[in-house]
N, C-alpha and C positions, 0 to 999 in steps of 0.2 A: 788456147792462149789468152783468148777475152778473158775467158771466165776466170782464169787464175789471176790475172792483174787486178779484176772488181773484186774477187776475193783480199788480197793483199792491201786494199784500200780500204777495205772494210775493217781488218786487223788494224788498221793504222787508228783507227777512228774510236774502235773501241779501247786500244790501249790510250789515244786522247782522255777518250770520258774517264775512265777508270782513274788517269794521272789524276784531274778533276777534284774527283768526289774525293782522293785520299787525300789529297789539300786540303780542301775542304774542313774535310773530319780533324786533320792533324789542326787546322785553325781553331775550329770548337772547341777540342781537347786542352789547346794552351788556353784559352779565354776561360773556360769551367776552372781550370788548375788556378789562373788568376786569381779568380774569384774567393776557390777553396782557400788558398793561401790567405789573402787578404782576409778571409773571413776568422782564418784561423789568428791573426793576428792582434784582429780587433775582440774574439773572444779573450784571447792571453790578458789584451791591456785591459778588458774590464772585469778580469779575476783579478788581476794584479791590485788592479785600483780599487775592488771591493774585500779583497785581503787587508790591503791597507787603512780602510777606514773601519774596516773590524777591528783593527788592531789600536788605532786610538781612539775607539771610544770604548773597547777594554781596559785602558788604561787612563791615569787622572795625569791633568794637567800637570796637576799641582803637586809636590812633594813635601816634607817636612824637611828643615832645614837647621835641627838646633834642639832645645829643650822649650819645652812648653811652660809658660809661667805664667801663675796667679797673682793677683794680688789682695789682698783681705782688705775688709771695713774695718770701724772703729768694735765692731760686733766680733771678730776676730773667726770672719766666713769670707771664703772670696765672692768679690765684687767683679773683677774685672781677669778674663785670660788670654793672654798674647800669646799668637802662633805663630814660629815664624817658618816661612816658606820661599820656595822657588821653582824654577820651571824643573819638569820631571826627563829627563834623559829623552832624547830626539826630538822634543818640542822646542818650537823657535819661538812664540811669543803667545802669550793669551791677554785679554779685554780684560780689564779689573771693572767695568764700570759696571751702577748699580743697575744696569738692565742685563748684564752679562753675567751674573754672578749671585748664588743663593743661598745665606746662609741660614743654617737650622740648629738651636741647640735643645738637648732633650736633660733636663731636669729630674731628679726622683720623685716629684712633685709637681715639674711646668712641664710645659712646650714651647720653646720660643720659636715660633715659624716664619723665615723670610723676615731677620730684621738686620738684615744688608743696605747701608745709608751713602754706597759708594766710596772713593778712594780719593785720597791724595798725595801728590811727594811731598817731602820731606827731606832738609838737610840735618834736623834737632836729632841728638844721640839719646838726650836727657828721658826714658819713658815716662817719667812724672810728669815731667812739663808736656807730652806729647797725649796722655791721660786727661789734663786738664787744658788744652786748648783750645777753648769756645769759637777761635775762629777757623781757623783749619779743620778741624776735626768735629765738627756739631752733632755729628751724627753718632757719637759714643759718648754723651755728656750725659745721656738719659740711658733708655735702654735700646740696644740697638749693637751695632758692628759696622767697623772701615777697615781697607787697607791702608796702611802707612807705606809708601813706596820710595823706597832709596832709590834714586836715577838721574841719571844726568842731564836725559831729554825734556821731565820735568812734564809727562806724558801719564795716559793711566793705564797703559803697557806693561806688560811685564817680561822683558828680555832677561834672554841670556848674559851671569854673570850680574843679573841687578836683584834684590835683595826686595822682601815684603814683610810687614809685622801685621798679623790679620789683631786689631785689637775689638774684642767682646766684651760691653757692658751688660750684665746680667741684672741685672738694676734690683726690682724685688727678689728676682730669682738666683739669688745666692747658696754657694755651697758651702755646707756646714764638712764636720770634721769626718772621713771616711766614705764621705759620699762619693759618687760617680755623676759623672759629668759625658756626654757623647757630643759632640761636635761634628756637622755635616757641611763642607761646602763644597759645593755642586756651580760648574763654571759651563762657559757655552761651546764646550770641547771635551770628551772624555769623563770618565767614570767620577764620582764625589771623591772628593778627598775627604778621609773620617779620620776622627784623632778621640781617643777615648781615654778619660783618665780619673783619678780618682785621689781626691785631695786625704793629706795625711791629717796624721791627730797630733793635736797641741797648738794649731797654728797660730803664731803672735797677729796681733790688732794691726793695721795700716801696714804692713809690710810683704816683701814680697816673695812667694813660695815657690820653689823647683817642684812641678809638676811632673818632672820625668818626659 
């Protein structure tokens, strides 16, 4: 009778321990799952988020927004080309300023490298008068490029639904008739915006040419 009772207390103790240790284990089991999960989540958000910054800087800020146009000297070659642009589909706003922004033109002849003079807004529709404004616009009086920005904040942003005229003074490096011209601006977001064109023949003196 002893022995059967010390036995039965003994069963008692090992199904204790045994309760125990599958506790235990079941407690580790959720803490490791925790962990895996979480870990799997933080993997997702920075595929996600390295998907996504693959994806805009495959893509240019910037898009074309219109016809590109020159305008000729008294030599009847353009002097100056106006690009006009805006933000490219899913972008919310890019820096026009001249540390944000790099323009390059390539010449059959030159290379104009980085002659980006910065941006300003603008309410003047008139492009002559915008061509020759020594005070706003200095930085295309000579040779060189600015943004002209239509906007209401009066900012050197470039939002959604606001409007830019990239204008290029080619100053010596003017294009005669039939030549090509390649255009590079390269912004601190996304891939260069490239516009490549190639002036017609016959082109009249001081006036101003559809570029296509």
């Amino acid at each position: 009778m002893v022995l059967k009772r010390l036995f039965r207390n003994r069963r008692g103790i090992v199904g204790v321990e045994a309760a125990i240790v599958l506790i235990a284990f079941i407690i580790i089991a959720a803490a490791l799952s925790y962990v895996v999960i979480n870990m799997g989540f933080y993997t997702t958000q920075k595929t996600k988020e390295t998907m996504q910054t693959g994806l805009e800087e495959s893509t240019a800020a910037l898009q074309l927004d219109g016809v590109v146009t020159g305008k000729t000297d008294g030599n009847k070659k353009i002097q100056y080309v106006i690009i006009p642009v805006k933000l490219s589909t899913g972008k919310t706003s890019i820096d026009l300023n001249k540390s944000a922004v790099v323009v390059s033109v390539y010449l059959p002849d030159d290379t104009l490298l980085n002659i980006y003079n910065g941006v300003n807004s603008t309410e003047t529709v008139d492009l002559d008068h915008i061509l020759i404004d020594a005070k706003n616009f200095t930085g295309i009086q000579n040779q060189g490029a600015m943004f002209a920005l239509y906007n209401d904040d009066k900012d050197s942003v470039l939002e959604a639904n606001e409007k830019a005229f990239l204008l290029i003074n080619l100053g010596s490096g003017t294009i005669s008739d039939y030549q090509t011209v390649k255009i590079e601006v390269r912004t601190a977001k996304g891939t260069a915006l490239t516009v490549v064109r190639t002036a017609p023949g016959g082109m009249p003196s001081n006036s101003f040419v559809d570029l296509g």
